[in-house]
N, CA, C and O atoms as a CHARMM CRD file, in Angstrom:
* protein
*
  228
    1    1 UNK  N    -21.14500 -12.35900  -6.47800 PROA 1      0.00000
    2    1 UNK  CA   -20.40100 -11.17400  -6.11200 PROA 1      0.00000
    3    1 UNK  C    -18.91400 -11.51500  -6.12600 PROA 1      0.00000
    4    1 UNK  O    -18.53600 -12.53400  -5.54800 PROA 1      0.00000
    5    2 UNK  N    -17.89800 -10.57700  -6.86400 PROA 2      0.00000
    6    2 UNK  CA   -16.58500 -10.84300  -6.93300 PROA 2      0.00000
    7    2 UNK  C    -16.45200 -10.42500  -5.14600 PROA 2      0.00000
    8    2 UNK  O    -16.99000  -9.58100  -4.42900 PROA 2      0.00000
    9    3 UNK  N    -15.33200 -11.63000  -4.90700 PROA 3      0.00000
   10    3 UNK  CA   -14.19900 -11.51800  -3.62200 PROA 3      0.00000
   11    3 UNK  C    -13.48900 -10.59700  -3.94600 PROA 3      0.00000
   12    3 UNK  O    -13.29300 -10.47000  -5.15400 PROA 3      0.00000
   13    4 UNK  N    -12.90100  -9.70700  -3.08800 PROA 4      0.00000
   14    4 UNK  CA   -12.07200  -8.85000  -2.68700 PROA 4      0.00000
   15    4 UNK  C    -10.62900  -9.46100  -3.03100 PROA 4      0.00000
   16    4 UNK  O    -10.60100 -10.68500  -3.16400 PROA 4      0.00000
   17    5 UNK  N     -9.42000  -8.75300  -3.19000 PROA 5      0.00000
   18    5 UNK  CA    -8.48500  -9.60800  -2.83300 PROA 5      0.00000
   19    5 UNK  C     -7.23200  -9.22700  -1.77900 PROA 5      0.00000
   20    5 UNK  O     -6.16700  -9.79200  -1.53200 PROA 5      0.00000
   21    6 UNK  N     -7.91100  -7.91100  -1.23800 PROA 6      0.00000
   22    6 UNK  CA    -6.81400  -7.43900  -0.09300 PROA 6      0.00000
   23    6 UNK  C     -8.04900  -6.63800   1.53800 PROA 6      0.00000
   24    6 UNK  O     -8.56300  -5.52700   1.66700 PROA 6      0.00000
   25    7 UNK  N     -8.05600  -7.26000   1.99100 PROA 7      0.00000
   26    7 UNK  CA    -8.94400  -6.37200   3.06300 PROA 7      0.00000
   27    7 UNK  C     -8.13600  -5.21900   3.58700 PROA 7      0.00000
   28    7 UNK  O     -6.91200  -5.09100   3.55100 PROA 7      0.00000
   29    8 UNK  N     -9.01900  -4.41900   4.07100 PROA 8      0.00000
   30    8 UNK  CA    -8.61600  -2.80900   4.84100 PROA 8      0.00000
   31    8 UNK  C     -6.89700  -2.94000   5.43800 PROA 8      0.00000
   32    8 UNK  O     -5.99400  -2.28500   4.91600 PROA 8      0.00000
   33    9 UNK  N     -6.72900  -3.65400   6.30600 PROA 9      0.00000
   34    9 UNK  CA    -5.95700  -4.29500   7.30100 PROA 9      0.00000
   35    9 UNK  C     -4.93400  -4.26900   6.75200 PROA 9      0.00000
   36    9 UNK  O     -3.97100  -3.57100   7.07000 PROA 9      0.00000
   37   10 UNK  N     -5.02900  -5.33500   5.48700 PROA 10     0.00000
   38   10 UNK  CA    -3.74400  -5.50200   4.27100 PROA 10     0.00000
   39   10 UNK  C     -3.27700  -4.76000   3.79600 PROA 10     0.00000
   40   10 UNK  O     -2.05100  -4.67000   3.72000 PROA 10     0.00000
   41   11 UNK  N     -4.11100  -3.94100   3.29400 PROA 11     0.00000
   42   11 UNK  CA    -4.03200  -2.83200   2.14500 PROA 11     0.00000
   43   11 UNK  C     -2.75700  -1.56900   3.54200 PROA 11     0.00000
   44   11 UNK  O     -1.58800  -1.26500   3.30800 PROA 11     0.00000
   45   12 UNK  N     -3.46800  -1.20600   4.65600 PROA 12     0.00000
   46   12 UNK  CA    -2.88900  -0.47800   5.23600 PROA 12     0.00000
   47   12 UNK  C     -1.14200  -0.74400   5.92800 PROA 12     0.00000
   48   12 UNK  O     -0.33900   0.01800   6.46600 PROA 12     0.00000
   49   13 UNK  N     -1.11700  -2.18800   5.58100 PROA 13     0.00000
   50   13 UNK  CA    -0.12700  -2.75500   6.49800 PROA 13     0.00000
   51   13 UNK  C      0.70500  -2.67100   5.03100 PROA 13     0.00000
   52   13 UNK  O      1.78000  -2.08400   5.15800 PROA 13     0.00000
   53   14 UNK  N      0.48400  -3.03300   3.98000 PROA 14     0.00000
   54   14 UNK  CA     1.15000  -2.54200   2.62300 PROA 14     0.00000
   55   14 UNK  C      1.59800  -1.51400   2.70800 PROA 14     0.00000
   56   14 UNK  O      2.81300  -1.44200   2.89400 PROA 14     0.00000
   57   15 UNK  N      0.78600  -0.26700   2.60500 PROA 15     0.00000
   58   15 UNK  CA     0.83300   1.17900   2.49000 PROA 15     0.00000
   59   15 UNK  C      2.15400   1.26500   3.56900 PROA 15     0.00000
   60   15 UNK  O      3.16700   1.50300   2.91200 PROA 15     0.00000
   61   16 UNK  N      2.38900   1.16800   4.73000 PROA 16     0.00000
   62   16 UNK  CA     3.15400   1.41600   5.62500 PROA 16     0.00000
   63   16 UNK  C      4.08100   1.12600   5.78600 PROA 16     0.00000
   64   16 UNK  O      4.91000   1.72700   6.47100 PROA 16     0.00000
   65   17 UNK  N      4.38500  -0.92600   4.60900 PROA 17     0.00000
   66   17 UNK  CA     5.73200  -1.30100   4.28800 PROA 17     0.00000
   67   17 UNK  C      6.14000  -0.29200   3.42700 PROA 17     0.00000
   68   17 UNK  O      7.32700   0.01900   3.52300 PROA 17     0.00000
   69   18 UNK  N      5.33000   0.42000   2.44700 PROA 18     0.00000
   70   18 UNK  CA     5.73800   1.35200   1.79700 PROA 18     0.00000
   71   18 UNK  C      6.17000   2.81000   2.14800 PROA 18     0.00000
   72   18 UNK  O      6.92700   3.62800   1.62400 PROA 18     0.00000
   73   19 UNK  N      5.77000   2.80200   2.70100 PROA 19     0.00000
   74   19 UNK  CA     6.42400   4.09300   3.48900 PROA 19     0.00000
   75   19 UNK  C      7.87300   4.22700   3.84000 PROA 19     0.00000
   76   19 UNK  O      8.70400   4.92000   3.25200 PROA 19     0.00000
   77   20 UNK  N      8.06800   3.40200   4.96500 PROA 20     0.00000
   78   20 UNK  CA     9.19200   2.54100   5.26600 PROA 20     0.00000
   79   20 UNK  C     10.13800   2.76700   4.02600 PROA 20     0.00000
   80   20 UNK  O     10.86500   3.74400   3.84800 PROA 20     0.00000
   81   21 UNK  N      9.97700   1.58700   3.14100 PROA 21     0.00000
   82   21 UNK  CA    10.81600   1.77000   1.90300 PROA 21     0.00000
   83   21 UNK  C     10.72500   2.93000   1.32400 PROA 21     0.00000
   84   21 UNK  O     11.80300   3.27100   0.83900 PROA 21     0.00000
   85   22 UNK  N      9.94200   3.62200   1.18700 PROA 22     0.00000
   86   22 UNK  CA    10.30900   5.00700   0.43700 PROA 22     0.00000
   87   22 UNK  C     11.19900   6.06300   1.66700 PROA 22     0.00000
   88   22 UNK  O     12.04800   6.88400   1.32000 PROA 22     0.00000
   89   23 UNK  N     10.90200   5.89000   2.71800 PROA 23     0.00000
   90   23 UNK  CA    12.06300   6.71300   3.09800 PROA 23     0.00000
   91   23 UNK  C     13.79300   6.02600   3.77800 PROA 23     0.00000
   92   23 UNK  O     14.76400   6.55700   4.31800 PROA 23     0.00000
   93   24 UNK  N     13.48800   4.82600   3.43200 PROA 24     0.00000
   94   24 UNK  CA    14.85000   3.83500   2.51400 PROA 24     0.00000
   95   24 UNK  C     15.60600   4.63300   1.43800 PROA 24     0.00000
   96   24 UNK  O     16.81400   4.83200   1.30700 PROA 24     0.00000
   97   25 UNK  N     14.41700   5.08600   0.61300 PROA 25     0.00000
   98   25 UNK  CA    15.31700   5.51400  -0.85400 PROA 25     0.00000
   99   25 UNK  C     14.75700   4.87100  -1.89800 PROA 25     0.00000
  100   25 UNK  O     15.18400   5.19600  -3.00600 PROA 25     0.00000
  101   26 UNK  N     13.93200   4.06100  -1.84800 PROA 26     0.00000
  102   26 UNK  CA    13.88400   2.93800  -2.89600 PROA 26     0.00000
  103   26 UNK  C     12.88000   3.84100  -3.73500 PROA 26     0.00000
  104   26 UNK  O     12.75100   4.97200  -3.26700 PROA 26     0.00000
  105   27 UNK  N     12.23800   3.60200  -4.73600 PROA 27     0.00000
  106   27 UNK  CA    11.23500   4.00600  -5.63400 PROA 27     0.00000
  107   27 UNK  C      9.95600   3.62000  -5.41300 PROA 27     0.00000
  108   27 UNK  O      9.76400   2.75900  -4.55400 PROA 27     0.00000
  109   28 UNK  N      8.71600   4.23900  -6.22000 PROA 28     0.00000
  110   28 UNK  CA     7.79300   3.56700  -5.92500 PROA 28     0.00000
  111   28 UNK  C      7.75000   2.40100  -6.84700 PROA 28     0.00000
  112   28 UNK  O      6.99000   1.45800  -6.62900 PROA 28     0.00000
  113   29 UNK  N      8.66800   2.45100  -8.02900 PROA 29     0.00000
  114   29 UNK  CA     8.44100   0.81800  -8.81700 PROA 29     0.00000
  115   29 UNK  C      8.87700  -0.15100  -8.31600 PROA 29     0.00000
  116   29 UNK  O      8.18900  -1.16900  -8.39300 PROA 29     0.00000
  117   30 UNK  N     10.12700  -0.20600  -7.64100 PROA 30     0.00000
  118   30 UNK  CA    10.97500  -1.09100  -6.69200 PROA 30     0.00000
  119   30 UNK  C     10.05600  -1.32800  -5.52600 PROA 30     0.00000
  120   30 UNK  O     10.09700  -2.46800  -5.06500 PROA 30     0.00000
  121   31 UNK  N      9.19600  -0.43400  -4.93500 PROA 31     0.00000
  122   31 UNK  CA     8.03000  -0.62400  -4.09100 PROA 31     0.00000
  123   31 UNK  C      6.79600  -1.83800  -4.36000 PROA 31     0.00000
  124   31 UNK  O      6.51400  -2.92100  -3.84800 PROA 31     0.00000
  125   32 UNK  N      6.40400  -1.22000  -5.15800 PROA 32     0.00000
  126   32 UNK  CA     5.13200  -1.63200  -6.13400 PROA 32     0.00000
  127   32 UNK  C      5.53600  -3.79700  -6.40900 PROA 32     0.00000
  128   32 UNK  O      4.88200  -4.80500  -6.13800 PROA 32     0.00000
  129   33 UNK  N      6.86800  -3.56700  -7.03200 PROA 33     0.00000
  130   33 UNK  CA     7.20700  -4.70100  -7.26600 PROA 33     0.00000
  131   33 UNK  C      7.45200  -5.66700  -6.14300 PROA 33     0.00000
  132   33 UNK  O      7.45700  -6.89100  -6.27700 PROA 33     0.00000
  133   34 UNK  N      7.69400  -4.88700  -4.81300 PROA 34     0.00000
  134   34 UNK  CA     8.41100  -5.33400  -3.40800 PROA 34     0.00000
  135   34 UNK  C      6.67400  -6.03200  -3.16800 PROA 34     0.00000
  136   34 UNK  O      6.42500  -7.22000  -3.37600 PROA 34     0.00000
  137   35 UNK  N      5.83800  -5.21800  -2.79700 PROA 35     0.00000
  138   35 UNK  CA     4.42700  -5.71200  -2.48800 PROA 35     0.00000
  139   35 UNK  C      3.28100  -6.41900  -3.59800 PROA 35     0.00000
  140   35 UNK  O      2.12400  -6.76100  -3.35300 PROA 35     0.00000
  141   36 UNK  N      4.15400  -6.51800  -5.09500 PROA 36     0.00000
  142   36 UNK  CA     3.31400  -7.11200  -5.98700 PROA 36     0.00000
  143   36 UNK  C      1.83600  -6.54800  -6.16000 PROA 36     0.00000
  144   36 UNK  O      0.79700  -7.20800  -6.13800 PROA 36     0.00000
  145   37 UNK  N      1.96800  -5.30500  -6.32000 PROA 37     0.00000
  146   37 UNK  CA     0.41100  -4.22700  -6.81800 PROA 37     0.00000
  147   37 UNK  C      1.21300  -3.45100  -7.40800 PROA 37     0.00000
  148   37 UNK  O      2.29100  -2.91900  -7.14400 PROA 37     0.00000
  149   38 UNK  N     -0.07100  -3.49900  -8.93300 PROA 38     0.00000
  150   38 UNK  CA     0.50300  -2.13300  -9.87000 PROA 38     0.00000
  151   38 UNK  C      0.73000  -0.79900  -9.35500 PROA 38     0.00000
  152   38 UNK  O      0.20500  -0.45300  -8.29700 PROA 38     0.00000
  153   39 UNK  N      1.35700  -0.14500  -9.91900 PROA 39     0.00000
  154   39 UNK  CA     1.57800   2.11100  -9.55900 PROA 39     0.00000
  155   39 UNK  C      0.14500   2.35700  -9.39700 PROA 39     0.00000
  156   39 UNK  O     -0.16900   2.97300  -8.38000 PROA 39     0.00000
  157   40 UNK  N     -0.59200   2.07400 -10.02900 PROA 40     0.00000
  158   40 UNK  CA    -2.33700   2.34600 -10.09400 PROA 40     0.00000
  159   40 UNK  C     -2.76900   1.90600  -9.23700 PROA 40     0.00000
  160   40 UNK  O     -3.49900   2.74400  -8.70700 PROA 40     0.00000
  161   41 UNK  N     -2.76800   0.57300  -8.46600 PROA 41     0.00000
  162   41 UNK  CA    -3.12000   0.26800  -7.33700 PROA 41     0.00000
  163   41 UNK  C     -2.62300   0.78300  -5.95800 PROA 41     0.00000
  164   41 UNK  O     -3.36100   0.94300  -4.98600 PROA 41     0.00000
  165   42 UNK  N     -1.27800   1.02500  -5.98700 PROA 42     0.00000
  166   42 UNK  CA    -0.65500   1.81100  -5.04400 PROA 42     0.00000
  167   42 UNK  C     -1.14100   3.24200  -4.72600 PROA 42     0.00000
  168   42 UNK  O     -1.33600   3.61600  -3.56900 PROA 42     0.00000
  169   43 UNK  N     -1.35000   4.12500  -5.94900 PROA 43     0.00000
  170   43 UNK  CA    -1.74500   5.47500  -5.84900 PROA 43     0.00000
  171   43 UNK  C     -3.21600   5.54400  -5.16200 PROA 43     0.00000
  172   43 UNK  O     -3.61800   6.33400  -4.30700 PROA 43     0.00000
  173   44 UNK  N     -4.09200   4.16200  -5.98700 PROA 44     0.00000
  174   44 UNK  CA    -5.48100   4.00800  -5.54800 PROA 44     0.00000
  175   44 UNK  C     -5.62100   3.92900  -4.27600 PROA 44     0.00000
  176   44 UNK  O     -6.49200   4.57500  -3.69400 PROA 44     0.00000
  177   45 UNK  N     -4.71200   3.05600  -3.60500 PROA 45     0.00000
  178   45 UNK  CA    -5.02500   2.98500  -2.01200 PROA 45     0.00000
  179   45 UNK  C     -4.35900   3.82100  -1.00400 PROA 45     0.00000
  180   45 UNK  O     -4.57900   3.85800   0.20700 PROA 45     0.00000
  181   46 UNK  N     -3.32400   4.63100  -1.85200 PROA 46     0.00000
  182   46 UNK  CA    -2.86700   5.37100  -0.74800 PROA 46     0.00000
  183   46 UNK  C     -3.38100   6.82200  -1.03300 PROA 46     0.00000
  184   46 UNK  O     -2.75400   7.74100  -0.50500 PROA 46     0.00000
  185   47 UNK  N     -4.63000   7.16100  -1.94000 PROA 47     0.00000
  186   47 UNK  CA    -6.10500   8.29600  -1.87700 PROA 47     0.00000
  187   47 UNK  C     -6.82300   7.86300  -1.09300 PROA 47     0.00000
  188   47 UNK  O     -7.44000   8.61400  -0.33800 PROA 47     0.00000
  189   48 UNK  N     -6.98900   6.11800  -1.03200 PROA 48     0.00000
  190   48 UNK  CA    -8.40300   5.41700  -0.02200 PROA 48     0.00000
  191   48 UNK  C     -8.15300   5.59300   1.16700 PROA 48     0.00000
  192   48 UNK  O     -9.10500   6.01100   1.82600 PROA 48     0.00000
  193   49 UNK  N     -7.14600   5.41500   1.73400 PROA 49     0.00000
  194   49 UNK  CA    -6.68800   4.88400   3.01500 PROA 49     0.00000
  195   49 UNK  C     -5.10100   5.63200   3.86600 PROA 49     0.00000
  196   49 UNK  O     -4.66900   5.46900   5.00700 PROA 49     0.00000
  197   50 UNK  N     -4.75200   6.18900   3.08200 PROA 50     0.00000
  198   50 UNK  CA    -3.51000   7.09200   2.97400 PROA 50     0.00000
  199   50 UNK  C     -3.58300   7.84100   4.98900 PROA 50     0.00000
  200   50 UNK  O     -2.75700   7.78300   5.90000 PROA 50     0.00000
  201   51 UNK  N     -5.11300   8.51400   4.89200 PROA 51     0.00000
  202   51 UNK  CA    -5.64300   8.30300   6.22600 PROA 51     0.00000
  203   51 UNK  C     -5.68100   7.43200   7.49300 PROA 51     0.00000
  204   51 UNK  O     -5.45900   7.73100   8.66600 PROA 51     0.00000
  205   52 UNK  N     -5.91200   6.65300   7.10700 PROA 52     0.00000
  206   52 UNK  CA    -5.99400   5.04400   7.94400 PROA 52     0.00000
  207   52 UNK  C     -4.51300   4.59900   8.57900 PROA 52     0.00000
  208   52 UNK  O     -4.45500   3.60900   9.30800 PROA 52     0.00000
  209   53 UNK  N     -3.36100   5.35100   8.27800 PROA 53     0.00000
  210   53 UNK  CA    -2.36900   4.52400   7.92700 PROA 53     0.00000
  211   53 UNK  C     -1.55600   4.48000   9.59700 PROA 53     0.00000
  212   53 UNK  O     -0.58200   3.81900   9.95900 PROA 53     0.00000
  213   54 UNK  N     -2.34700   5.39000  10.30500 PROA 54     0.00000
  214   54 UNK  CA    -1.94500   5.37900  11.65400 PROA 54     0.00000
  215   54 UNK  C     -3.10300   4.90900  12.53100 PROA 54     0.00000
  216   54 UNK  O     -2.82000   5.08300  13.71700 PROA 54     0.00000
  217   55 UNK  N     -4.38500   4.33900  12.33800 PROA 55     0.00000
  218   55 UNK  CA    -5.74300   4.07400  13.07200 PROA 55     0.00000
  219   55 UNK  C     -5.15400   2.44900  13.53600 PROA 55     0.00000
  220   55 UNK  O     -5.33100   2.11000  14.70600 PROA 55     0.00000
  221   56 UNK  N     -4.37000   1.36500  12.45200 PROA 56     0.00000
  222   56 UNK  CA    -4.76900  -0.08500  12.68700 PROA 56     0.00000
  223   56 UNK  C     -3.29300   0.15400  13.53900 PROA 56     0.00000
  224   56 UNK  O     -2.52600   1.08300  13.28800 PROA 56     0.00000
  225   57 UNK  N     -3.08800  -0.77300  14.48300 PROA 57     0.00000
  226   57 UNK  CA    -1.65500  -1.16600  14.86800 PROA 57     0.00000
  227   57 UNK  C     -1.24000  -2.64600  14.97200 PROA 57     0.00000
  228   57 UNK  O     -0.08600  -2.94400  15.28200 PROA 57     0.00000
């Protein structure tokens, strides 16, 4: 079975640096590049979890 390479936790604590920076100003490519995950991965997890993003603290 392939390993994972970001658990729930990560993924949400990402999403939220991103947030952050987007209401910085910055872009989502300047984003994307800031946390090292493609636009596709970014969009992917913030449909998955976009929810979540206030549950972990």
């Amino acid at each position: 079975m392939k390993r994972k390479r970001h658990g729930a936790e990560e993924i949400v604590r990402k999403l939220r640096d991103a947030e952050v920076a987007q209401s910085e100003g910055k872009t989502i490519t300047q984003i994307c590049k800031q946390l090292e995950i493609s636009e596709q991965t970014y969009h992917r997890w913030k449909k998955q979890y976009g929810g979540l993003l206030y549950c972990f603290s």
